[in-house]
C-alpha positions, 0 to 999 in steps of 0.5 A: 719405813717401807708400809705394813702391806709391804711387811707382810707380803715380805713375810710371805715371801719369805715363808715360801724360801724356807721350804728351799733346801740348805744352800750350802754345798762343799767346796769341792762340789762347788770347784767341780762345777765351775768348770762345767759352765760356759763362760760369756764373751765380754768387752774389755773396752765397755764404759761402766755407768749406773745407768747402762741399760743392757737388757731391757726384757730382763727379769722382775725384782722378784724373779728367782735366779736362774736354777739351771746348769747347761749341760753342754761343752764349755771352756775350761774356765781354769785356763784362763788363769793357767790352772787345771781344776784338781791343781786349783782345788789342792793349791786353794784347800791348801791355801786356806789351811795355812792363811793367816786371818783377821777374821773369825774362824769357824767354831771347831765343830761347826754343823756339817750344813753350815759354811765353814770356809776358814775366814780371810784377810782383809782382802782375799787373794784374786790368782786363784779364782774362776767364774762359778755358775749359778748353781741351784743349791749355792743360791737360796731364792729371793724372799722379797716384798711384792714390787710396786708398780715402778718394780721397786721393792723398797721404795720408802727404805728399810733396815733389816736384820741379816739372815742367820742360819738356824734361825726363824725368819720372822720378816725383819731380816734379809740374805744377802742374795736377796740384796743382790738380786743377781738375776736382774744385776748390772752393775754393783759397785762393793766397798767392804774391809773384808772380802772373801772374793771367792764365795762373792762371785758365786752370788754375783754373776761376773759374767753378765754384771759389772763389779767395781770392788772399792777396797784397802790397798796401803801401797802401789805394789800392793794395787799393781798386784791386784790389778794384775791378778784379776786383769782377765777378769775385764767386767771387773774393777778395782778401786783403791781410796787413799791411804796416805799420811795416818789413814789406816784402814778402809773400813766403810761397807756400801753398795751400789747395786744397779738394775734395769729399773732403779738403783739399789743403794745399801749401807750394811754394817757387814762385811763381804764374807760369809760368816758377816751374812749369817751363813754359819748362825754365828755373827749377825749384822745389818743393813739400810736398803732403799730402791730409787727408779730410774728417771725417763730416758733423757733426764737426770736431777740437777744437781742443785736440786739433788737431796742432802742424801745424794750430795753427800753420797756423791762426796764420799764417793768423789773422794773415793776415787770412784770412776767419774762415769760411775758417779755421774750416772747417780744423777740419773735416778731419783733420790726424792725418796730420800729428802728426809735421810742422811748419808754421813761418812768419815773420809780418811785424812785430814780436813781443813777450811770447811771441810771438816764440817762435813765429815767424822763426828762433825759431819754427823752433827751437821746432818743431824741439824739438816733434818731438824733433828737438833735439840738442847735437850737431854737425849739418850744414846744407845751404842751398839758396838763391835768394837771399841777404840781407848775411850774417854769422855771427851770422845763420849762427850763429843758424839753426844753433842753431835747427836744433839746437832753440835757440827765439832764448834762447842765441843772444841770450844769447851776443850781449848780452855782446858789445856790453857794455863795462862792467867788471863784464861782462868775464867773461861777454864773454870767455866769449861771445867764445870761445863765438862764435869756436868756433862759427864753426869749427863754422860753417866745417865744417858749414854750407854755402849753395848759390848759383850763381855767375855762371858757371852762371847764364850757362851756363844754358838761359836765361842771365844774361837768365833769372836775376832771381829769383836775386840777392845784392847785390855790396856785401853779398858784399864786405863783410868780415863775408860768410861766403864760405867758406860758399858752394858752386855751385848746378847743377841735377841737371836740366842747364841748370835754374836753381834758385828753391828755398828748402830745408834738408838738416840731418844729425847728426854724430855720432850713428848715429841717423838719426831726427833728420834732417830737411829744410824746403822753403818760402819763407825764403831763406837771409837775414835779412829771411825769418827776423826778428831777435831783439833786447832789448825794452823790458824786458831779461828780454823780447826781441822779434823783428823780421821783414821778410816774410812767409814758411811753410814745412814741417818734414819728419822723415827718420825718416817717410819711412824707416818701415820696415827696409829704408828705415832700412838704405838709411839707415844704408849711406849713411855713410862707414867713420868713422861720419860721412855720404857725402853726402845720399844718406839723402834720395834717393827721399824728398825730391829733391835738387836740387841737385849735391852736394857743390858747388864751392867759388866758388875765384876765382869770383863769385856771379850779382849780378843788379845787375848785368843789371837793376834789383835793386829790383824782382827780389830775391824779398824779399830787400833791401840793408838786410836786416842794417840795424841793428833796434835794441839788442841 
């Protein structure tokens, strides 16, 4: 997408930051330091917005952070939560021993330059917490394109592979401080499922940024808790989304990153914890970035005129209950960039009327059918997952029709008939029975879910030790109605990498019009517990959709990242003699693949059944047992 001045400027860039030492240093080292620096008087009173302006001579995009510690008398940070420093340091090594953990630890013996705090739960406890400092051997420096004359540095957007310790950068990928940019940082509103809140404030300075942190929180005291612990910590909010009736888990991942000159909106499939931004070489994932500038002084975007990206992206965070201020202060940047995207989401709960149009799979369907992307063609579908929920083909069926522009209307269309029994519905049953068998041939040729077998998680740089956020439950893979056939072998092209990626490749068939495909990265596993079901409501001519998570990804169209002649007849060459694709070699240079393609079939093989190694309750990523359970009528 971004142009091919702004790729090799990056690689330059990037050529220049690994000449920088190893960022990691030990816990300890780390603890010792905090307490050396000053903390910066705050206003417990001050209004957040996106568009709150504190320093107008603040530095580039492209500046590095600052490197210097003063060496000069400070507080004592730890007495702002009643804890010496060698108190703090025993009570948190000790704490890390005994945690309990969805997430995957370390390999057992992970490379002395690599981090190896042990992984957290889905969110990290706040008592035991300081400010750090911006220690010049924690942060590595920025490896960025050049900006534009407006200071943006992904002015058209860009999905990048995250950075992987050990690893050649190559100019697809990005560290998570390069995301941030922590020095120009002002606000930075963070929505994850998993947090490591203490290895997160040392890339975000506390002191001099706003955070707003969206996360799960099942009940009042569990909020009231949170919101206790980090009542000292006045630049930083919480945000709880609902939680109520059969939503279960707060999965999505997003960031609202605001600078001096423009909004930084990022949708990663990574969570907030090391390990997700590829600080042990172990797991990768990957992110949708894109600058948008801020309007002159005085003007903001009707919101009439506001695009289909902005107005959905206001939605899901309407109905996260971000702060009003927050959202509103959206309206003061320029989303004209992103005329030809698509943010789609999954809002837990239940929808009714016309909203269930315009989340889950239905959702989906409709932004495909926004950027004129529907077809009635054959596609194919390329499923990268990390993991999976009890599958069958009426789920398969219903992403296939949405990736066709279905918004949820045929799919149920084609389902109620089935489960009639009554005399006067045998033709309509018929024809459905025949619909539905056609369209798992379909299915069976052109729909494939890449997921790792048993045999590459063990083979991985960390092992089967490292591999908790990957996970498919053995009862669900054995049952009859699993489409198996479906599955490939998830490798990284990164050798030894294990995948936490939640991406879809989808390609027409049969046209030579290669403006129709396009990919998605976001939080939505391949399951139905990401994407909703849609079942009969009350009235029979109004459904309703039922979803478990919370979940947003992005929609990006090949046809933008191929603008101009050259790039479309790099598109073209990539097809096979009989009209139909190669492989996914369109994408290459665009959006990076991960994964090795085409992949192996299982053959005789099993996928990696995480039950298996650890307690699957507490590492499915989002994704349960009963994600097929029965919603209802339908």
């Amino acid at each position: 997408m971004a142009d091919t001045n702004d790729d090799l400027n990056f690689k330059r860039a990037i050529a220049l930051s690994l000449r920088q030492e190893n960022p990691f240093q030990s816990d300890l080292e780390r603890a010792i330091a905090l307490s050396l620096e000053q903390e910066k008087p705050i206003q417990p009173d001050e209004v957040i917005a996106l568009d709150d302006d504190e320093d107008e001579t603040a530095a580039s995009p492209g500046e590095e952070p600052q490197t210097a510690i003063e060496n000069q008398a400070s507080t004592n940070l730890n007495s702002m939560l009643g804890l010496n420093r060698k108190a703090m340091e025993e009570e948190r090594l000790s704490r890390k021993r005994k945690a309990a953990s969805i997430s995957p630890p370390p390999p057992r013996k992970a490379p002395k330059t690599a981090s190896t705090a042990p992984a957290t739960k889905a969110v990290t406890k706040f008592n035991n917490l300081t400010i750090p400092t911006s220690d010049p051997s924690s942060l590595a420096k920025p490896a960025t394109t050049t900006p534009d004359t407006k200071g943006l540095i992904f002015p058209l957007g860009t999905i990048k592979k995250t950075w992987a310790f050990r690893h050649a950068r190559v100019g697809n990928d990005i560290k998570i401080e390069e995301i941030l940019q922590r020095s120009t940082l002002t606000l930075a509103v963070l929505s994850s499922f998993q947090w490591d809140v203490e290895w997160l404030l040392t890339k975000v300075d506390i002191r001099n940024t706003k955070v707003v942190m969206v996360m799960q929180a099942h009940d009042e005291a569990t909020k009231s808790q949170y919101r206790q612990e980090t009542s000292s910590m006045t630049n930083l909010q919480l945000c709880f989304p609902s939680m109520e009736g059969q939503i279960r888990c707060m999965h999505s991942k997003l960031m609202l990153l605001s600078h001096p000159g423009y909004l930084r909106v990022v949708v990663p499939t990574a969570n907030l914890v090391p390990y997700d931004w590829g600080e042990d070489g172990i797991m990768e994932n990957s992110a949708f970035i894109i600058d948008l500038p801020r309007l002159k002084e005085g003007q903001s975007t009707a919101e009439e005129e506001m695009t289909f990206f902005g107005r959905e992206l206001i939605y899901f965070l309407k109905a996260m209950g971000l702060d009003p201020t927050i959202i509103q202060s959206i309206y003061k940047f320029d989303f004209s960039a992103t005329s030809d995207l698509a943010f789609v989401h999954t809002i837990g709960g239940v929808h009714t009327g016309d909203a269930w149009r315009r989340t889950g799979y239905c959702g989906l369907g409709r932004a495909i059918k926004e950027l004129n992307l529907q077809t009635e063609h054959n596609i194919d579908i390329e499923y990268v997952t990390s993991s999976m929920g009890s599958l069958n083909f009426d789920f398969i069926s219903s992403i296939y029709l949405a990736a066709q522009g279905d918004d949820g209307t045929i799919e149920i269309e084609r389902r109620i008939p089935l489960r009639s029994k009554a005399k006067k519905d045998l033709p309509a049953r018929l024809k459905a029975t025949n619909e539905r068998e056609q369209l798992i041939k379909i299915l069976q040729a052109h729909f494939r879910i890449y997921f790792p077998t048993n045999e590459t998680v063990a083979n991985s740089t960390g092992g089967k030790d490292c591999g908790g956020t990957v996970c498919v439950q053995s009862k669900g893979y054995y049952a009859s109605t699993f489409p198996k056939e479906l599955l490939r072998d998830c490798k990284s092209v990164r050798n030894g990498m294990l995948m936490h990626n939640k991406m879809i490749f989808v390609r027409h068939h049969t046209t030579t019009d290669t403006s129709k495909d396009w990919a998605y990265v976001g939080s939505a596993n391949c399951s139905e517990s990401a994407w909703g079901r849609l079942v009969k409501g009350p009235n029979p001519k109004s459904p309703k959709l039922n979803c478990c998570n919370w979940e947003c990804g992005v929609i990006v169209p090949l046809r933008r990242m191929t603008a101009d002649a050259t790039r479309m007849v790099a598109a073209w060459e990539c097809r096979s003699e009989d009209g139909g694709r190669r492989g996914l070699e369109m994408f290459e240079g665009k959006v990076p693949v991960p994964m090795q393609y085409p992949g192996e079939l299982y053959g005789g093989k099993a996928p990696w059944f995480f039950a298996q190694h650890g307690d699957l309750s507490d590492a499915n990523d989002g994704d349960l047992s009963n994600a097929n359970e029965d919603w209802g009528s339908s």
